[in-house]
DRENKOLFI-42025 format. One record per residue: residue number from 1; y, x, z of N, C-alpha, C in turn. Coordinates in nm, 4 decimals. Layout:
<pts>
+-----+----------+----------+----------+----------+----------+----------+----------+----------+----------+
| pos |  n_north |   n_east |     n_up | ca_north |  ca_east |    ca_up |  c_north |   c_east |     c_up |
+-----+----------+----------+----------+----------+----------+----------+----------+----------+----------+
| NUM |        Y |        X |        Z |        Y |        X |        Z |        Y |        X |        Z |
...
+-----+----------+----------+----------+----------+----------+----------+----------+----------+----------+
</pts>
This chain:
<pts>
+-----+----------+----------+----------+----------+----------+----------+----------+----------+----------+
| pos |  n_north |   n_east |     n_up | ca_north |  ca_east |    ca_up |  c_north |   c_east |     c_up |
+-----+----------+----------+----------+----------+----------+----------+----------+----------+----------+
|   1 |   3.3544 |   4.7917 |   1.1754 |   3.4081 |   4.9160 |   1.2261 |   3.4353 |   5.0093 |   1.1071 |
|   2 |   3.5555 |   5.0652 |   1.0804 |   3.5935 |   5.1330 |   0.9962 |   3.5266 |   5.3284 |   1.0070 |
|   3 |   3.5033 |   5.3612 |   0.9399 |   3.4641 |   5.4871 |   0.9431 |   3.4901 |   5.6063 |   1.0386 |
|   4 |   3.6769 |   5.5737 |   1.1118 |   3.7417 |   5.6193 |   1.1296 |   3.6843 |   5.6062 |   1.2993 |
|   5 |   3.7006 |   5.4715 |   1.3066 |   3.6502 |   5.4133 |   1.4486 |   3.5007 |   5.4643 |   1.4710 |
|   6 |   3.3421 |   5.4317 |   1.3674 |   3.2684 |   5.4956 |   1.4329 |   3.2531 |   5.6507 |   1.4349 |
|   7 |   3.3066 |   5.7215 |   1.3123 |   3.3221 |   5.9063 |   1.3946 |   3.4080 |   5.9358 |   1.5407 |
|   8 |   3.4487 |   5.8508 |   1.5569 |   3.5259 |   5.8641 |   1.7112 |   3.4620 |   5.8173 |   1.8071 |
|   9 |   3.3790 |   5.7163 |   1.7679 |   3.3335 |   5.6255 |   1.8896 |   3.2102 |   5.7313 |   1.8636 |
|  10 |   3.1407 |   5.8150 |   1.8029 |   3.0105 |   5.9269 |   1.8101 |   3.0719 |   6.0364 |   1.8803 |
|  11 |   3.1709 |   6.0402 |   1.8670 |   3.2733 |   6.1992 |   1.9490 |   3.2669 |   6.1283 |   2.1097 |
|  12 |   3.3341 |   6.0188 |   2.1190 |   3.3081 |   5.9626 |   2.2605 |   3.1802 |   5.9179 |   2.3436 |
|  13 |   3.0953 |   5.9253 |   2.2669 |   2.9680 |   5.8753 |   2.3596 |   2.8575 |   6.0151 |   2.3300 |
|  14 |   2.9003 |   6.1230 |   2.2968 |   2.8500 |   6.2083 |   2.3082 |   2.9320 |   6.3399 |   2.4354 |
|  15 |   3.0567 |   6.2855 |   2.4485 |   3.1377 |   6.3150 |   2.5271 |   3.1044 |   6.2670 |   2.6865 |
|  16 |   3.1073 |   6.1302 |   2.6941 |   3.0273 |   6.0666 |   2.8125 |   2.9042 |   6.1059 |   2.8441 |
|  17 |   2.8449 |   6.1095 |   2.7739 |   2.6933 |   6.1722 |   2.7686 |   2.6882 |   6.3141 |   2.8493 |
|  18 |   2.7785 |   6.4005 |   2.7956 |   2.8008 |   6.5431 |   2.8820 |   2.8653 |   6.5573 |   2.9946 |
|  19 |   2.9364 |   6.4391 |   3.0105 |   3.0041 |   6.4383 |   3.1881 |   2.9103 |   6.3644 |   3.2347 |
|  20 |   2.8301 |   6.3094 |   3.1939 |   2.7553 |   6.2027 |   3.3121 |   2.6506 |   6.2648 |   3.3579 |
|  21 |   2.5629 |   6.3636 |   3.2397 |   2.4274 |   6.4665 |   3.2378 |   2.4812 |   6.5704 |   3.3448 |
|  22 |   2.6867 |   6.6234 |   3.2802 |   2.6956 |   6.7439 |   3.3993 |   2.6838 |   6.7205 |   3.5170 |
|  23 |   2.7631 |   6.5855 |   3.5829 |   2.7164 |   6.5757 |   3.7001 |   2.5920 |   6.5265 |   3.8078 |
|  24 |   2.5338 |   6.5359 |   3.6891 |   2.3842 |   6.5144 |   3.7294 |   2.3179 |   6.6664 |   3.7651 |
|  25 |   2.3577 |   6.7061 |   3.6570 |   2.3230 |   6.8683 |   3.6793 |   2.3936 |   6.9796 |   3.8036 |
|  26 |   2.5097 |   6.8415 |   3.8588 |   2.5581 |   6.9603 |   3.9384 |   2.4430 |   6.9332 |   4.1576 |
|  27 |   2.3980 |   6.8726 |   4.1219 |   2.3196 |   6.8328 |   4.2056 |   2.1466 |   6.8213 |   4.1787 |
|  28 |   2.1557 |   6.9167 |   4.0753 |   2.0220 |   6.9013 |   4.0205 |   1.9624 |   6.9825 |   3.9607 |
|  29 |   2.0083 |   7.1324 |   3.9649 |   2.0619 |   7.2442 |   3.9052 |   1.9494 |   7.3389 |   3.8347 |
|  30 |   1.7907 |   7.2903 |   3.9022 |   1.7209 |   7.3234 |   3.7930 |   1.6482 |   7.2471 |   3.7725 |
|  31 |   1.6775 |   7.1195 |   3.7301 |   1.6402 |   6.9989 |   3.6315 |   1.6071 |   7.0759 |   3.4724 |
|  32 |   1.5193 |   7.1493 |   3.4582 |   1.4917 |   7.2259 |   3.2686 |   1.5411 |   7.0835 |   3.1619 |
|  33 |   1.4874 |   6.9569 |   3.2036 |   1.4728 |   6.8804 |   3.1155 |   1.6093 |   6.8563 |   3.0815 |
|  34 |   1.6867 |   6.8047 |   3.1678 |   1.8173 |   6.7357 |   3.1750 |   1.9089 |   6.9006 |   3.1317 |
|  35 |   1.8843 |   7.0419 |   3.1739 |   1.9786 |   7.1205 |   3.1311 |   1.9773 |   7.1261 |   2.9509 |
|  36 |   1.8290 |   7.0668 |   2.8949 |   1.8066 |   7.1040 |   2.7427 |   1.8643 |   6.9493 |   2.6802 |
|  37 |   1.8995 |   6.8679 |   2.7868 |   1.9428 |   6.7382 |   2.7057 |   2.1003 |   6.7589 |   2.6793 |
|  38 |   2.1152 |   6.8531 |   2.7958 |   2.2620 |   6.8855 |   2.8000 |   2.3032 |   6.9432 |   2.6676 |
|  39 |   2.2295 |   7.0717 |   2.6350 |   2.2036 |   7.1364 |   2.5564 |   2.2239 |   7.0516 |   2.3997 |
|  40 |   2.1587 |   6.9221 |   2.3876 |   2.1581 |   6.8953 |   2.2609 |   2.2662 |   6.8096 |   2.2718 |
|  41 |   2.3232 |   6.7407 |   2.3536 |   2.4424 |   6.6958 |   2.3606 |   2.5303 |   6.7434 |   2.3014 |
|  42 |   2.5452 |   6.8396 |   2.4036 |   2.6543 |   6.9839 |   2.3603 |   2.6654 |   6.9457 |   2.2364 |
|  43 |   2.5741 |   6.9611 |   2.1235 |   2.5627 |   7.0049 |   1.9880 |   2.5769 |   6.9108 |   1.8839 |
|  44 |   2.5627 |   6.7840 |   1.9638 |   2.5637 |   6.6811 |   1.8608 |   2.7383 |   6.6662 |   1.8743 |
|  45 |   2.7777 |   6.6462 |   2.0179 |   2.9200 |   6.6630 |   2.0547 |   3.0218 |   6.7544 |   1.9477 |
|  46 |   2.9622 |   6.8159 |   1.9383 |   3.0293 |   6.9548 |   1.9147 |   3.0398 |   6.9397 |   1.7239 |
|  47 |   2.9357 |   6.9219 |   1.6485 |   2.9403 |   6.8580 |   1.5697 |   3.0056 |   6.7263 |   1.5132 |
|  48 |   2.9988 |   6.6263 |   1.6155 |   3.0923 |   6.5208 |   1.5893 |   3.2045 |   6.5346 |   1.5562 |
|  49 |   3.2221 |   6.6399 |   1.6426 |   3.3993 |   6.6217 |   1.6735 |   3.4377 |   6.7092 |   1.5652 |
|  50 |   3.3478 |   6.8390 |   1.5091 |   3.4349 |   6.9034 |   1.4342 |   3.4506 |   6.7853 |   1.2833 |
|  51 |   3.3407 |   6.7013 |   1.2389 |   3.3095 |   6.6495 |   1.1401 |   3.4313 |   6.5465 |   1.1313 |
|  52 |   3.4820 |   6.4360 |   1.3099 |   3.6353 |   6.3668 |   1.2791 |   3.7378 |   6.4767 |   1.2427 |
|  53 |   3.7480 |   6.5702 |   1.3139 |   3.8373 |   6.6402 |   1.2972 |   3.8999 |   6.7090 |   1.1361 |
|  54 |   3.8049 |   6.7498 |   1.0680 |   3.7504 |   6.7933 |   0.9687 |   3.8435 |   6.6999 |   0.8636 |
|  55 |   3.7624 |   6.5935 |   0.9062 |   3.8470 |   6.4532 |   0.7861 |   3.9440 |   6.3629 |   0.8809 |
|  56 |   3.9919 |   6.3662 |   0.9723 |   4.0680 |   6.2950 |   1.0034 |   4.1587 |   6.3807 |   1.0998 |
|  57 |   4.1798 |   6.4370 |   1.1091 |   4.2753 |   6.6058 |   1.1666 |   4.2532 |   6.6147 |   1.3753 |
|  58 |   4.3618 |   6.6036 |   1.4030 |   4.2595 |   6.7416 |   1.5702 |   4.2989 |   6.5951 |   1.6386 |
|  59 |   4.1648 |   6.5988 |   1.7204 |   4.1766 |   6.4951 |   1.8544 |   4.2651 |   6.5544 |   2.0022 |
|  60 |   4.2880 |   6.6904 |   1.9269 |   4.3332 |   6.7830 |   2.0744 |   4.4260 |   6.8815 |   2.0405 |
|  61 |   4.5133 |   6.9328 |   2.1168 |   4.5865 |   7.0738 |   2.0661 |   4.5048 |   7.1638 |   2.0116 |
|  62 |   4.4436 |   7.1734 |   2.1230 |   4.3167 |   7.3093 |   2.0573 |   4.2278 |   7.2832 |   1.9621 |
|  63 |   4.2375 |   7.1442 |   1.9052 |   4.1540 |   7.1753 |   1.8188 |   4.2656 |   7.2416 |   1.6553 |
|  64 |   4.3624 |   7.2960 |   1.7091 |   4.4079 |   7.3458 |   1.6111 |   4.4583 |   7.5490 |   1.6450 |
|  65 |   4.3641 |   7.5494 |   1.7360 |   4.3759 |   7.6842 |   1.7590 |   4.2861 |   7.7511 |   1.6166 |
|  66 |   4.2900 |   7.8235 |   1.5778 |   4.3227 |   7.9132 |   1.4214 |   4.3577 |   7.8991 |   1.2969 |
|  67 |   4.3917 |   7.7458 |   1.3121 |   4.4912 |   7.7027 |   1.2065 |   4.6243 |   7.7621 |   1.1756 |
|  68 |   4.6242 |   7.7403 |   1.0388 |   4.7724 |   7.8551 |   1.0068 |   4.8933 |   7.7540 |   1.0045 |
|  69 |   4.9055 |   7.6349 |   1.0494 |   4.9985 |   7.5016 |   1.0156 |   4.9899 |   7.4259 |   1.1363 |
|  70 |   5.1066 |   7.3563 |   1.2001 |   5.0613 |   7.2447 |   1.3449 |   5.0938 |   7.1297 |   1.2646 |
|  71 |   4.9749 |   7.0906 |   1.2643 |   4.9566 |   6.9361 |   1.1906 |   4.9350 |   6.8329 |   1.3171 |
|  72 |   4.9256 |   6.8384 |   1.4404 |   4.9636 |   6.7524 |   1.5111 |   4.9779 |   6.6219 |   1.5255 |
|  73 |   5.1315 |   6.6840 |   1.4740 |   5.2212 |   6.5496 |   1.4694 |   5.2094 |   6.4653 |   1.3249 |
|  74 |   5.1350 |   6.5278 |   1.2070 |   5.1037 |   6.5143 |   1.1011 |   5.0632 |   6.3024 |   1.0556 |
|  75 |   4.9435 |   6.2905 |   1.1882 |   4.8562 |   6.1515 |   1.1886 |   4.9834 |   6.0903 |   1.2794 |
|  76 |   4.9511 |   5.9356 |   1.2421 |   5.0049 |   5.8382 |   1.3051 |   4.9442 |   5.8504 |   1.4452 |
|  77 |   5.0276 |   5.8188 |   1.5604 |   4.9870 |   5.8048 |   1.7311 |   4.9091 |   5.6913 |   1.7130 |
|  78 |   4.8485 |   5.6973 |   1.8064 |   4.7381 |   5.5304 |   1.8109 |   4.8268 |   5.4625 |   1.8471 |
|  79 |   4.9699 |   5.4480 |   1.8600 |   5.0465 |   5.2877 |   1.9037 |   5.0953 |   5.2959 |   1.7519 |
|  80 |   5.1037 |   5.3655 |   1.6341 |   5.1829 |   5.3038 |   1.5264 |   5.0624 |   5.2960 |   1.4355 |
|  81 |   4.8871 |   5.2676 |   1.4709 |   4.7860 |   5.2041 |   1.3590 |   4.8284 |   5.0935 |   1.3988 |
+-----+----------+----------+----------+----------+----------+----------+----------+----------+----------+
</pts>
């Protein structure tokens, strides 16, 4: 797995991780344990993604909200790797 593949595949399973915990939480609503797992999710998530992003440019539009440049279109689409 190339570098590229596991910072993405840590952005995605920290991603799954927060939809699967939210809807746990939405039926479970004061679960403390599961709201603080959420919690570190969040953060590892949140971290991941800025760290691909960072070195390998935005997984999302928004992740180019206060950027002074739309680099976008900059990376190859995943059909031309």
């Amino acid at each position: 797995m190339t570098e590229k593949e596991e910072m993405l595949f840590n952005v995605q399973k920290y991603r799954f991780a927060l939809i699967d915990i939210a809807m746990y939480l939405d039926s479970h609503k004061n679960d403390k344990e599961a709201m603080e797992t959420f919690k570190k999710y969040g953060k590892d998530y949140l971290e991941a993604k800025k760290a691909y992003v960072d070195k390998f440019g935005p997984l999302m539009h928004s992740d180019l909200i206060g950027e002074s440049k739309w680099t976008w279109t900059d990376a190859p689409w995943p059909w031309e790797v």
